[in-house]
PQR file with spaces between the fields and no chain letter, atoms N, CA, C, O and H, PARSE charges and radii, in Angstrom:
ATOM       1  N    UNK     1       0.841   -1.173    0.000 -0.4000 1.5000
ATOM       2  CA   UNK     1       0.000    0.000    0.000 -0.0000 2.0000
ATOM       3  C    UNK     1       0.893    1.245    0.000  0.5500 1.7000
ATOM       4  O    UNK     1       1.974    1.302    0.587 -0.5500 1.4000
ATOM       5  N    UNK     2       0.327    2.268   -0.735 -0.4000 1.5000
ATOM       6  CA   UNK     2       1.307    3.416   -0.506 -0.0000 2.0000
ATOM       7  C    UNK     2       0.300    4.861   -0.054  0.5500 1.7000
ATOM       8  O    UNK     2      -0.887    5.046   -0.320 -0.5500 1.4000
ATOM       9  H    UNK     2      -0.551    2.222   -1.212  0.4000 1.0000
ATOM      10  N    UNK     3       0.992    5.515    0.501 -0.4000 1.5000
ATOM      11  CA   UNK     3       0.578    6.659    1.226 -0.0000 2.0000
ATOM      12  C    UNK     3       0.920    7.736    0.791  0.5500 1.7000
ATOM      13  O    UNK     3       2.058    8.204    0.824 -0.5500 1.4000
ATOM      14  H    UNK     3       1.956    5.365    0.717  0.4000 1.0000
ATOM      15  N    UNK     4      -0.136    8.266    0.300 -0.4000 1.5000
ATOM      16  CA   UNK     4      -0.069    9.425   -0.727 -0.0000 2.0000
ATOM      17  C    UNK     4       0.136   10.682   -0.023  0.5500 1.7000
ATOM      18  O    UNK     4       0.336   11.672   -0.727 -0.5500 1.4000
ATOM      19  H    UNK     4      -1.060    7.886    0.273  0.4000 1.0000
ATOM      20  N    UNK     5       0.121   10.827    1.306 -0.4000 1.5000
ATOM      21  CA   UNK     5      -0.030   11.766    2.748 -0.0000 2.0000
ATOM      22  C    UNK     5       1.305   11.958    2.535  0.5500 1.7000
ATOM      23  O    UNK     5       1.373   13.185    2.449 -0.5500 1.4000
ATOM      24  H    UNK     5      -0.041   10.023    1.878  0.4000 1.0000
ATOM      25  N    UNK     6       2.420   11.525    2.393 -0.4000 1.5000
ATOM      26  CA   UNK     6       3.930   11.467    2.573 -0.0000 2.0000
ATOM      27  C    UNK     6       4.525   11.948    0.979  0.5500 1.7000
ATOM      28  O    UNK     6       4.341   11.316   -0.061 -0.5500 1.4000
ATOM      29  H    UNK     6       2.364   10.529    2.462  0.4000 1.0000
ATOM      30  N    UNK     7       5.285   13.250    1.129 -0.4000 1.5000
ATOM      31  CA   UNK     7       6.084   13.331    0.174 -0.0000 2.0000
ATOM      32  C    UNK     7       7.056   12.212   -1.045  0.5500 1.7000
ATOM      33  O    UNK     7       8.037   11.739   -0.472 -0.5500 1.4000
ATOM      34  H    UNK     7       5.435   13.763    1.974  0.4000 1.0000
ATOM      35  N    UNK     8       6.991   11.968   -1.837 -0.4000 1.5000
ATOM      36  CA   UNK     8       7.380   11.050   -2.715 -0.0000 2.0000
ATOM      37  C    UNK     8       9.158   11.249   -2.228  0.5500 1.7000
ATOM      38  O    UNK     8       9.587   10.221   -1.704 -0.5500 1.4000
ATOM      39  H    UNK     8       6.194   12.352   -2.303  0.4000 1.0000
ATOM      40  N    UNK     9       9.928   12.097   -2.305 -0.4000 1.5000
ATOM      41  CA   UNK     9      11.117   12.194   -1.753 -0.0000 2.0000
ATOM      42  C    UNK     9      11.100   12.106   -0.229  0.5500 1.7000
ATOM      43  O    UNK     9      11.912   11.392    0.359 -0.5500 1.4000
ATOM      44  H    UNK     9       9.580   12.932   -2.731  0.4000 1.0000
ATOM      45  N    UNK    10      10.274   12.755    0.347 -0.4000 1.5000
ATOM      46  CA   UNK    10      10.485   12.585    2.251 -0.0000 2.0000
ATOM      47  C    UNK    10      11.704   13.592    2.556  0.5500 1.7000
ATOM      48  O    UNK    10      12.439   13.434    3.531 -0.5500 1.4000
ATOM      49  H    UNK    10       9.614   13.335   -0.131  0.4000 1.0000
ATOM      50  N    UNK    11      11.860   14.717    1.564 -0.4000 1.5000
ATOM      51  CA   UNK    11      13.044   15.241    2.071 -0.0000 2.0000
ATOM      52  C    UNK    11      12.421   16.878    2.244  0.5500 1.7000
ATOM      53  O    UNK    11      12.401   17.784    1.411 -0.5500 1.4000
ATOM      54  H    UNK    11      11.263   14.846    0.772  0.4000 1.0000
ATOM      55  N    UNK    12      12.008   16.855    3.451 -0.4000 1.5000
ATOM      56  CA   UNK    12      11.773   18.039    4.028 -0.0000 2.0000
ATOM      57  C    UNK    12      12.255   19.136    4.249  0.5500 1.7000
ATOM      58  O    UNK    12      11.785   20.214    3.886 -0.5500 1.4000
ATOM      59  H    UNK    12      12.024   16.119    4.128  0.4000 1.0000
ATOM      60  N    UNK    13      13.565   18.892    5.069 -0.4000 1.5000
ATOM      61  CA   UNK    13      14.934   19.608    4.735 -0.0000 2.0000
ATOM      62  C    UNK    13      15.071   20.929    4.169  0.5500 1.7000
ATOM      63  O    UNK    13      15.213   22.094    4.538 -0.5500 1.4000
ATOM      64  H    UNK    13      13.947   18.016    5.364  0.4000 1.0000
ATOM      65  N    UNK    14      14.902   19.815    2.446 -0.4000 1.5000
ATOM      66  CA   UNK    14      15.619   20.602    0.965 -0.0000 2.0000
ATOM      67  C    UNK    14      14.194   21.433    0.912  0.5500 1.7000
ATOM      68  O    UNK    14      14.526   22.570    0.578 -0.5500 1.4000
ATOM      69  H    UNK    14      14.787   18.868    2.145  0.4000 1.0000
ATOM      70  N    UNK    15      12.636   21.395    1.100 -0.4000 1.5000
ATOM      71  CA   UNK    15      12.151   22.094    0.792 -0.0000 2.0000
ATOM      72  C    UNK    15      12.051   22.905    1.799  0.5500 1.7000
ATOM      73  O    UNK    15      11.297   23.813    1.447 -0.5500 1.4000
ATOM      74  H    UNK    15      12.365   20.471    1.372  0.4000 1.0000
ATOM      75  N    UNK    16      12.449   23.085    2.990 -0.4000 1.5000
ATOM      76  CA   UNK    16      12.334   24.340    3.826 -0.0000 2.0000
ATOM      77  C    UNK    16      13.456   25.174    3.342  0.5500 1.7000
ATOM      78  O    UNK    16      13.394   26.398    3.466 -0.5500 1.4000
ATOM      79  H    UNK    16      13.061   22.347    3.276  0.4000 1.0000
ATOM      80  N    UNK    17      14.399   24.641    2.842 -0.4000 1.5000
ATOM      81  CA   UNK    17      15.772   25.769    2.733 -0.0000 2.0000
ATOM      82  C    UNK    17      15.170   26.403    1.406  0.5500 1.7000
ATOM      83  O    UNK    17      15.903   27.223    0.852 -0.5500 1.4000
ATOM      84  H    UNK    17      14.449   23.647    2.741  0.4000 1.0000
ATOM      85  N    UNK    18      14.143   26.184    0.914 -0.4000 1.5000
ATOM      86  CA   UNK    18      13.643   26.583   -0.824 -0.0000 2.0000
ATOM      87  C    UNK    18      13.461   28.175   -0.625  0.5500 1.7000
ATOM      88  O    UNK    18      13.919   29.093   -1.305 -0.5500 1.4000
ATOM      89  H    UNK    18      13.548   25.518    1.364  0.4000 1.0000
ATOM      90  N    UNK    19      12.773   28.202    0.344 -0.4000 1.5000
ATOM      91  CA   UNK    19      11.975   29.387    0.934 -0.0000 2.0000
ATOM      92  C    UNK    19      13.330   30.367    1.226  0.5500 1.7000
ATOM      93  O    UNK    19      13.285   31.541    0.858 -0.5500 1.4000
ATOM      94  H    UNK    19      12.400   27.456    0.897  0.4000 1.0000
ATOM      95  N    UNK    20      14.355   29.912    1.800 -0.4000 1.5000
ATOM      96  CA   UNK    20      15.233   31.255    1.858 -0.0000 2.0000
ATOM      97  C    UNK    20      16.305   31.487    0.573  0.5500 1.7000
ATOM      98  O    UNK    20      16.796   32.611    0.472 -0.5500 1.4000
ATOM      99  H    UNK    20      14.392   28.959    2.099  0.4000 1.0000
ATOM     100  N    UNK    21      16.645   30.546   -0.320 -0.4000 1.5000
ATOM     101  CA   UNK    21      16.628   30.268   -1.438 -0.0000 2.0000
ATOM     102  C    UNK    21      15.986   31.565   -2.391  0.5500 1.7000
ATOM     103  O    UNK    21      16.600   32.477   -2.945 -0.5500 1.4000
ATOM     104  H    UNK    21      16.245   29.633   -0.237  0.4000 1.0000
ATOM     105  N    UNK    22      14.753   31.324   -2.363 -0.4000 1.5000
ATOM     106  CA   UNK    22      14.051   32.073   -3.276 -0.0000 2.0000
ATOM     107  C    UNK    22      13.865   33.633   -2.714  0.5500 1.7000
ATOM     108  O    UNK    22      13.199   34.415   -3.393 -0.5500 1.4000
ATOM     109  H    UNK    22      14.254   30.583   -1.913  0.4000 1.0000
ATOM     110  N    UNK    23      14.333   33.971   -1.743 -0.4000 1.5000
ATOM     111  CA   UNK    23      14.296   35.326   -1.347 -0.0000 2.0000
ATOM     112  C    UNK    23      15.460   35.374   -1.510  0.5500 1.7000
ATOM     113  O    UNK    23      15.793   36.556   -1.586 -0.5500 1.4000
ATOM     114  H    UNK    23      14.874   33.336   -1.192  0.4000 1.0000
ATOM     115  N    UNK    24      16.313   34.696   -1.610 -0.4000 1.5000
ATOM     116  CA   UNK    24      17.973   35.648   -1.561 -0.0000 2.0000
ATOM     117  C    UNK    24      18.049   36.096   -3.622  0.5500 1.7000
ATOM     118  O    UNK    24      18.674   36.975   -4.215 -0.5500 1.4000
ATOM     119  H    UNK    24      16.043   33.735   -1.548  0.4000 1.0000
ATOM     120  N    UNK    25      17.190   35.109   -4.081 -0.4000 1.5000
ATOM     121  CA   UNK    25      17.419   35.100   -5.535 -0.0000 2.0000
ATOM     122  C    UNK    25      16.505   36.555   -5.794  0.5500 1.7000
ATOM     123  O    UNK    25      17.106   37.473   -6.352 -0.5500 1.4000
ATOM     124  H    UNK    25      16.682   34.395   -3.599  0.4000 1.0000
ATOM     125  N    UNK    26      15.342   36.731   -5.471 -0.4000 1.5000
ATOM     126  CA   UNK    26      14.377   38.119   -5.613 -0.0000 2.0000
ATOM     127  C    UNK    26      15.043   38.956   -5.325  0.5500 1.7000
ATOM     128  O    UNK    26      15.452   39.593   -6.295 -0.5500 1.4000
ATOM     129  H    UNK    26      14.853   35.985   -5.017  0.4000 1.0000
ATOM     130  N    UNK    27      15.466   39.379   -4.124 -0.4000 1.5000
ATOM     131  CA   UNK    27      16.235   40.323   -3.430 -0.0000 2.0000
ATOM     132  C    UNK    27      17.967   40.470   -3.344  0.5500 1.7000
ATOM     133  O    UNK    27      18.483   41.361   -2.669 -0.5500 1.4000
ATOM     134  H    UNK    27      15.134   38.862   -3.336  0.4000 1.0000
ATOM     135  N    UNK    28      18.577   39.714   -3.933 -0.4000 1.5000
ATOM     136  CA   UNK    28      19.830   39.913   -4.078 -0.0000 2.0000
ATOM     137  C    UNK    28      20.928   38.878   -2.759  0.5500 1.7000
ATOM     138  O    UNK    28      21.710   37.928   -2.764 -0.5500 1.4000
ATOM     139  H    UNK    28      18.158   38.990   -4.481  0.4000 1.0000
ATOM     140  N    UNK    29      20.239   39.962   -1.664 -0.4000 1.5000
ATOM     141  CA   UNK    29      20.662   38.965   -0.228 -0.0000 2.0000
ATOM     142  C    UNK    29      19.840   39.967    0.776  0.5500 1.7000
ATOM     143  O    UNK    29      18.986   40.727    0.321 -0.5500 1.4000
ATOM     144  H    UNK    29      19.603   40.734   -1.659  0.4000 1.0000
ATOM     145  N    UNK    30      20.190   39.910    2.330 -0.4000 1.5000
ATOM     146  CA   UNK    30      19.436   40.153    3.153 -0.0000 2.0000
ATOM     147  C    UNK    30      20.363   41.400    3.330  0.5500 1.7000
ATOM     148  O    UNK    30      21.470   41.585    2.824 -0.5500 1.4000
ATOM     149  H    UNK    30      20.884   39.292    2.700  0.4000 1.0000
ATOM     150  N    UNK    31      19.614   42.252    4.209 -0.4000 1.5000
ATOM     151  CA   UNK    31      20.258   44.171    3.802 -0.0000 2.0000
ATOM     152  C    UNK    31      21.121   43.653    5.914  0.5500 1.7000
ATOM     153  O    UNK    31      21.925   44.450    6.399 -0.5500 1.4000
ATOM     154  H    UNK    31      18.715   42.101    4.620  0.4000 1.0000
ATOM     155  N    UNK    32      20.866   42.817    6.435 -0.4000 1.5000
ATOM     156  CA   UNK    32      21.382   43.381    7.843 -0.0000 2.0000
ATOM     157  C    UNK    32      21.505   41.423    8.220  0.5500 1.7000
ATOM     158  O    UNK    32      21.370   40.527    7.387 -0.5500 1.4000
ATOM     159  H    UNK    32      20.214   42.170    6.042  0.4000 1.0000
ATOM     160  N    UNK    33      21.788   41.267    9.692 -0.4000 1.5000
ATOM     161  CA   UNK    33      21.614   40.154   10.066 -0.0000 2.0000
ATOM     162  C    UNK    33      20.862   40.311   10.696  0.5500 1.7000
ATOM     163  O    UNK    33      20.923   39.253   11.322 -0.5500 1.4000
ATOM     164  H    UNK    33      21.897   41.995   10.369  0.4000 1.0000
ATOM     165  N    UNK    34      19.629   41.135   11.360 -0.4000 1.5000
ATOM     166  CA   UNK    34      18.688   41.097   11.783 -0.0000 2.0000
ATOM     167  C    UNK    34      17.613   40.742   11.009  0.5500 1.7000
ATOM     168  O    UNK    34      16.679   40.112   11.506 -0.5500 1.4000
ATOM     169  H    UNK    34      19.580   41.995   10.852  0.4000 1.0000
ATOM     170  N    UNK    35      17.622   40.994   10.109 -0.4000 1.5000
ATOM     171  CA   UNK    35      16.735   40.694    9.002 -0.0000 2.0000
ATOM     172  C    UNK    35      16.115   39.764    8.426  0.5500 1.7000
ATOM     173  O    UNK    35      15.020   39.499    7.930 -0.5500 1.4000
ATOM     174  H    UNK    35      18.380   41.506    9.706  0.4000 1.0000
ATOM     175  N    UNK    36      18.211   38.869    8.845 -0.4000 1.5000
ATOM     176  CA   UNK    36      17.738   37.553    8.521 -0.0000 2.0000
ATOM     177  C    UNK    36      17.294   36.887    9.344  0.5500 1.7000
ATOM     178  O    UNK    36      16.416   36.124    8.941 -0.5500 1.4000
ATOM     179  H    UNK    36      19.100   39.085    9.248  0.4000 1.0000
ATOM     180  N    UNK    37      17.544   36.836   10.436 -0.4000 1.5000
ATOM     181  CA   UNK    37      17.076   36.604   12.070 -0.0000 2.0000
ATOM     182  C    UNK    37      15.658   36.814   11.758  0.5500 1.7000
ATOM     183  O    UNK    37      15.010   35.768   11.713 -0.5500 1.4000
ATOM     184  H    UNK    37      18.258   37.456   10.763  0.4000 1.0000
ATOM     185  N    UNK    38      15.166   37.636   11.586 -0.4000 1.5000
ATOM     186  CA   UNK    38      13.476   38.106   11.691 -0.0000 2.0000
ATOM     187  C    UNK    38      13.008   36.792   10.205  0.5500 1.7000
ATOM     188  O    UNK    38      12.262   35.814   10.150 -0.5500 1.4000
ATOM     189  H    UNK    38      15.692   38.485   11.624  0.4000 1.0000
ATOM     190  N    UNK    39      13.721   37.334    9.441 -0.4000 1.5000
ATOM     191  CA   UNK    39      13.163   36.370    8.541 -0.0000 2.0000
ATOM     192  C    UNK    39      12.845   34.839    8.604  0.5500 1.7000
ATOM     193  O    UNK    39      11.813   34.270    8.248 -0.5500 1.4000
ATOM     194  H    UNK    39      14.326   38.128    9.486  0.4000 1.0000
ATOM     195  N    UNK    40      14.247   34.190    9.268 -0.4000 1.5000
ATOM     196  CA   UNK    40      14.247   33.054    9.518 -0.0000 2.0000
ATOM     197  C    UNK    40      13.466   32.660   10.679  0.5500 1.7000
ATOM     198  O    UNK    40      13.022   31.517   10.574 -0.5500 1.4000
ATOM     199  H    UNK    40      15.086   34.652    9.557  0.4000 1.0000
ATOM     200  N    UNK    41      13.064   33.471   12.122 -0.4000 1.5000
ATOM     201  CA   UNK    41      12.065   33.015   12.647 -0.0000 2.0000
ATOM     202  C    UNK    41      10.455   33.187   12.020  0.5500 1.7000
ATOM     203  O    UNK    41       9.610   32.358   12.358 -0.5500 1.4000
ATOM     204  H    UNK    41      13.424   34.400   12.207  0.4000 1.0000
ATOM     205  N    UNK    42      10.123   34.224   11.163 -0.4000 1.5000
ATOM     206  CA   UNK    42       8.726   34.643   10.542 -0.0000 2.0000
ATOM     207  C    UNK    42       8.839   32.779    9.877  0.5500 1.7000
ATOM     208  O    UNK    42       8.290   31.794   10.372 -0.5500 1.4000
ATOM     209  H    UNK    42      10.809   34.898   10.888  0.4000 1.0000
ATOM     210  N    UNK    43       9.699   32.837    8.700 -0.4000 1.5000
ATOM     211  CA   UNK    43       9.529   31.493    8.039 -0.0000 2.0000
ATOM     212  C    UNK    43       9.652   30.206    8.937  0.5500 1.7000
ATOM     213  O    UNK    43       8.931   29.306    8.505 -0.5500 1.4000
ATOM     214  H    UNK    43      10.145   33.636    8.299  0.4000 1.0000
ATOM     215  N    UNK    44      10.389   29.851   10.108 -0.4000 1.5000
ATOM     216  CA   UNK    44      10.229   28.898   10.418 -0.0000 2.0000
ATOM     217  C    UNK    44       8.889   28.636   11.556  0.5500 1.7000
ATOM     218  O    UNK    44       8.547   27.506   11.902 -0.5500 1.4000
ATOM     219  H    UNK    44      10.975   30.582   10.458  0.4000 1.0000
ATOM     220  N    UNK    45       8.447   29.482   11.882 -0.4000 1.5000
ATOM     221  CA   UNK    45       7.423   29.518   13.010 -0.0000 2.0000
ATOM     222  C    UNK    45       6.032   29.034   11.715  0.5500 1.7000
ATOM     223  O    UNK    45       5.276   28.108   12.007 -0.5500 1.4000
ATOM     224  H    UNK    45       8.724   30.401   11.601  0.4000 1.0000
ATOM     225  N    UNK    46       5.867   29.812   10.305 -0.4000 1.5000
ATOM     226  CA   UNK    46       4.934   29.316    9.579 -0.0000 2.0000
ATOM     227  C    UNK    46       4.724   28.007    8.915  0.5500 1.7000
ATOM     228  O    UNK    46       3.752   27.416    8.446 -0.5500 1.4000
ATOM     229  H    UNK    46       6.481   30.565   10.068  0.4000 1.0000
ATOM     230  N    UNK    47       6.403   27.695    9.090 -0.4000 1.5000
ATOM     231  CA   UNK    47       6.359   26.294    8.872 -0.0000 2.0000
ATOM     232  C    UNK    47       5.950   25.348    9.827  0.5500 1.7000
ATOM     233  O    UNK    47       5.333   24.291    9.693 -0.5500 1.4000
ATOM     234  H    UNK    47       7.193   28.175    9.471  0.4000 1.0000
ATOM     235  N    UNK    48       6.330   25.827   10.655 -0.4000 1.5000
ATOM     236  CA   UNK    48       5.865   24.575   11.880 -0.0000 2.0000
ATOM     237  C    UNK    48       4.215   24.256   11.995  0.5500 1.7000
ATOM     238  O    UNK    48       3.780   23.170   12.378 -0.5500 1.4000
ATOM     239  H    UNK    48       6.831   26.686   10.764  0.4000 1.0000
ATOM     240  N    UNK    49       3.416   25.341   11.616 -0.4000 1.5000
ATOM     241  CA   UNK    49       2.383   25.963   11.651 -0.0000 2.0000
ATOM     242  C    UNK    49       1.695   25.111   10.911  0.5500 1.7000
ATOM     243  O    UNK    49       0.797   24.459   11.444 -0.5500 1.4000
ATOM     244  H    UNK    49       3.769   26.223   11.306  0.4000 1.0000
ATOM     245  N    UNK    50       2.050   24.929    9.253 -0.4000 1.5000
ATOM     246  CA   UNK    50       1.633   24.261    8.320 -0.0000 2.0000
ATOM     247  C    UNK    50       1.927   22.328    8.787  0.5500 1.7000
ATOM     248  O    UNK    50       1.212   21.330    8.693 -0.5500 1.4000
ATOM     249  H    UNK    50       2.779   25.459    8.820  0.4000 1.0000
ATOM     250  N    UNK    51       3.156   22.539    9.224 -0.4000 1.5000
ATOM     251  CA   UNK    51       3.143   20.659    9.607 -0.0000 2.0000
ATOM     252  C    UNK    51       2.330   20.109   10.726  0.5500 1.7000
ATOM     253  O    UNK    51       2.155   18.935   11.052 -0.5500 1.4000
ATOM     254  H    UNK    51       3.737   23.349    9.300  0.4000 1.0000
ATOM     255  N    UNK    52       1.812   21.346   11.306 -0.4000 1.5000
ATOM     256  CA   UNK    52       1.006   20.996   12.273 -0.0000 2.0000
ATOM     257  C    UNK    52      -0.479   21.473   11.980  0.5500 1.7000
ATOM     258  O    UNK    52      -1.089   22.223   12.743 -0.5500 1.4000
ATOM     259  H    UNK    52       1.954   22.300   11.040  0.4000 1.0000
ATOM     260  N    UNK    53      -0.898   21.064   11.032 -0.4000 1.5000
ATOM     261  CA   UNK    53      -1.465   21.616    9.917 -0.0000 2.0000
ATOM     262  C    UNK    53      -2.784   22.682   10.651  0.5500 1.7000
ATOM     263  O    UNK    53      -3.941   22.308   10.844 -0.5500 1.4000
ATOM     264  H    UNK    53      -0.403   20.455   10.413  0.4000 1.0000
ATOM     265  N    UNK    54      -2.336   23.784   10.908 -0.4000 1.5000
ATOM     266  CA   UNK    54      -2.934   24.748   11.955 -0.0000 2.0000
ATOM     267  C    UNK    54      -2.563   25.677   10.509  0.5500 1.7000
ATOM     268  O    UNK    54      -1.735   25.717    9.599 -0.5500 1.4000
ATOM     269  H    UNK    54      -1.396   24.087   10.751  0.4000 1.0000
ATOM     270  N    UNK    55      -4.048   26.516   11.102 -0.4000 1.5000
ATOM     271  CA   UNK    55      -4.103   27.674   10.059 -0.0000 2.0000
ATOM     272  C    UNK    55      -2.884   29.075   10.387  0.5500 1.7000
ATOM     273  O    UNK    55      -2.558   29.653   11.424 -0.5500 1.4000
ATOM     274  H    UNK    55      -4.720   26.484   11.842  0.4000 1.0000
ATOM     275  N    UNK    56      -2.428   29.234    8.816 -0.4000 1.5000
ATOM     276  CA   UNK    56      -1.462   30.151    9.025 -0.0000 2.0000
ATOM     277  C    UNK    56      -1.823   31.417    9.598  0.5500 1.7000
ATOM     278  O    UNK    56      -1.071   32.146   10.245 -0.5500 1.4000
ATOM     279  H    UNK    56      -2.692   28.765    7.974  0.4000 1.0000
ATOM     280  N    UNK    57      -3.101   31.639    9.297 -0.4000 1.5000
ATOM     281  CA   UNK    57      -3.487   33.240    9.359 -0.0000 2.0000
ATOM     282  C    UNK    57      -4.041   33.612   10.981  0.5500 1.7000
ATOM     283  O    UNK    57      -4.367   34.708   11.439 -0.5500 1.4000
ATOM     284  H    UNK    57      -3.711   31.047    8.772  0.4000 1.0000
ATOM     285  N    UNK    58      -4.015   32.427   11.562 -0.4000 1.5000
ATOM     286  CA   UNK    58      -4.568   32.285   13.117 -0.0000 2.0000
ATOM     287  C    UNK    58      -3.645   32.457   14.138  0.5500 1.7000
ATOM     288  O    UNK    58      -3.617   33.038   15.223 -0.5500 1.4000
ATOM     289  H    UNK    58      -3.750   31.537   11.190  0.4000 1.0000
ATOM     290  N    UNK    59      -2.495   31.414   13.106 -0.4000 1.5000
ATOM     291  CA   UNK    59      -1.167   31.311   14.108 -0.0000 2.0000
ATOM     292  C    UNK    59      -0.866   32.627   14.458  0.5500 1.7000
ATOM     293  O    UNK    59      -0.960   33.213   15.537 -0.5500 1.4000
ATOM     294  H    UNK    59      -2.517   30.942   12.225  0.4000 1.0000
ATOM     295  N    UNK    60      -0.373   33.097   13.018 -0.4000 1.5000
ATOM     296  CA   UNK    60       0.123   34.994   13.117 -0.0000 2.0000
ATOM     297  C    UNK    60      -0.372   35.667   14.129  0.5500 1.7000
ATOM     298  O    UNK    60       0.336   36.183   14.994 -0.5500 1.4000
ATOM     299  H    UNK    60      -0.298   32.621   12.142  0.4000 1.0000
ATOM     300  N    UNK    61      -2.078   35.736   14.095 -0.4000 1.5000
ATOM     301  CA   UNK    61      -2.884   36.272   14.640 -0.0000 2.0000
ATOM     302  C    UNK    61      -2.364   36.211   16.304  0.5500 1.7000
ATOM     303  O    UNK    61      -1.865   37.114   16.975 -0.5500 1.4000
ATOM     304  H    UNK    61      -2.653   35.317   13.392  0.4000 1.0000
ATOM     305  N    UNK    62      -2.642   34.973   16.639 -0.4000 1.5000
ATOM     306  CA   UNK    62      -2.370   34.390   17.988 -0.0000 2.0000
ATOM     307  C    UNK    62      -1.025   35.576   18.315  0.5500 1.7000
ATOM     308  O    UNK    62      -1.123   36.623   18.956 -0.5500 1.4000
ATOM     309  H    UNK    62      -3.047   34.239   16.094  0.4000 1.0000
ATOM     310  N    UNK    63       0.450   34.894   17.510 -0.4000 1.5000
ATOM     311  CA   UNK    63       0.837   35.774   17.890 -0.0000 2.0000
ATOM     312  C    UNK    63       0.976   37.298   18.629  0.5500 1.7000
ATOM     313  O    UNK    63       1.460   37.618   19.715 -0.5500 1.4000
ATOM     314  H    UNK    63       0.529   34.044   16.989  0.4000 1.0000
ATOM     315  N    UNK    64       0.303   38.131   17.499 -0.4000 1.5000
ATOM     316  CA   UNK    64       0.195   39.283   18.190 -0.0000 2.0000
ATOM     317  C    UNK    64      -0.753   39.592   19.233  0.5500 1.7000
ATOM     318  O    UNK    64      -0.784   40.777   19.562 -0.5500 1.4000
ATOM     319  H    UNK    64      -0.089   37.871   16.617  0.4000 1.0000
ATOM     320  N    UNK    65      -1.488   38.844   19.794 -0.4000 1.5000
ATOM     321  CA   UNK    65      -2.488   38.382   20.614 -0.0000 2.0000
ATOM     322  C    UNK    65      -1.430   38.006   22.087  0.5500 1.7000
ATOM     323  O    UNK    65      -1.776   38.061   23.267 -0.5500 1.4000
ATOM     324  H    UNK    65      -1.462   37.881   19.526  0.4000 1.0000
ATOM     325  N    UNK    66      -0.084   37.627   21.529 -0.4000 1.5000
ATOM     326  CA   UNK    66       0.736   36.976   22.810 -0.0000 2.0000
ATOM     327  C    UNK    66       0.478   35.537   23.156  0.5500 1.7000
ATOM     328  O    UNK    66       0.856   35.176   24.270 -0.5500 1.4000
ATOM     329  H    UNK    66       0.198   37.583   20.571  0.4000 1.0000
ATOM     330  N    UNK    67       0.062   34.913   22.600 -0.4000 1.5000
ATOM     331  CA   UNK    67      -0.501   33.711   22.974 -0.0000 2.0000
ATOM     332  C    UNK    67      -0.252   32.906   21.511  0.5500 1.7000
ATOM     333  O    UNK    67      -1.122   32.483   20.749 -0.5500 1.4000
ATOM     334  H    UNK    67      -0.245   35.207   21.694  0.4000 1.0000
ATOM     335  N    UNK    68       1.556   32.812   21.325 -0.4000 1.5000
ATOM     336  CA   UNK    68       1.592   31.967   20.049 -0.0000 2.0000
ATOM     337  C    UNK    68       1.408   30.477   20.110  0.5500 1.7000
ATOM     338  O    UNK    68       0.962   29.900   21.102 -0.5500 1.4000
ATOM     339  H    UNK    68       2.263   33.155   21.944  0.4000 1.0000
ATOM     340  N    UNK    69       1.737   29.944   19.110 -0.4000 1.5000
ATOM     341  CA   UNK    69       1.141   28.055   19.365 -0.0000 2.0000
ATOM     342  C    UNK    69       2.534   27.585   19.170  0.5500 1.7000
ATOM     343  O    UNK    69       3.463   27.623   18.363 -0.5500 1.4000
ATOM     344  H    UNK    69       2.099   30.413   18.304  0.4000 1.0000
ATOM     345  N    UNK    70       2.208   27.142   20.277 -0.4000 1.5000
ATOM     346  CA   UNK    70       3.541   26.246   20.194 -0.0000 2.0000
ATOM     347  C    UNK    70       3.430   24.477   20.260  0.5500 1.7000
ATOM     348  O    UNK    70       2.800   23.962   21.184 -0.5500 1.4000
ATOM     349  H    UNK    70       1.453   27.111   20.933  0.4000 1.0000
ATOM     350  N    UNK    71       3.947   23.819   19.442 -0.4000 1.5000
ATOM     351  CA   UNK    71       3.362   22.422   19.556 -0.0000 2.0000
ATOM     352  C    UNK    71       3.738   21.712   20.745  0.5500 1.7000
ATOM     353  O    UNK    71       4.366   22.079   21.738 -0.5500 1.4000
ATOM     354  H    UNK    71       4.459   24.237   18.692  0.4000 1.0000
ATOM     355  N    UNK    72       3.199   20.578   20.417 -0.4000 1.5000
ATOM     356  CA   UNK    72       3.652   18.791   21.896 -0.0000 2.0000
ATOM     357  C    UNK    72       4.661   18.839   21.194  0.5500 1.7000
ATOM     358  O    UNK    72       4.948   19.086   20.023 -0.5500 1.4000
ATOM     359  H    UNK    72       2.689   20.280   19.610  0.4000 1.0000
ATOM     360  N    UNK    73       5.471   18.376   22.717 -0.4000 1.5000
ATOM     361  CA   UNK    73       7.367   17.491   21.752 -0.0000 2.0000
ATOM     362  C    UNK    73       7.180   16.579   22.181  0.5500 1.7000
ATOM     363  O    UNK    73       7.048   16.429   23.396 -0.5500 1.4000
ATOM     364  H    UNK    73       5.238   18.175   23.668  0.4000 1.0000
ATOM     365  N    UNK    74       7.114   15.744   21.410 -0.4000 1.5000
ATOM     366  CA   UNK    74       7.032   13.823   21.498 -0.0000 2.0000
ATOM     367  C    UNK    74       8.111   13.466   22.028  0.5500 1.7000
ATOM     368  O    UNK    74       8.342   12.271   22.215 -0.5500 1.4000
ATOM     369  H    UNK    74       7.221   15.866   20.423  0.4000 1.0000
């Protein structure tokens, strides 16, 4: 049986690094290291968001609310 739920590669990884990838290519590179700091937590907090398949626009929300989501650690 195969499980169509699961990426055909399983390599998660390579598609999270896509995302900073494709902003350094739009934008040239990042103007500060804060930037990238801000960036890399904005993108990884939405990712977590999506694997925990919780709505993106709630999570944010929550955020500025003070009350972000943070998952179970198994």
């Amino acid at each position: 049986m195969i499980s169509l739920q699961k990426p055909i590669d399983n390599n998660q990884v390579e598609r999270d690094h896509r995302m900073m990838k494709t902003h350094r290519k739009v934008s040239g590179c990042f103007r500060s290291k804060k930037g990238t700091d801000y960036f890399a937590c904005c993108r990884g907090y939405i990712s977590t968001l999506k694997k925990n398949k919780r709505n993106v626009l709630e999570g944010i929300s929550l955020v500025f609310r003070g009350k972000p989501f943070i998952p179970n650690q198994a």
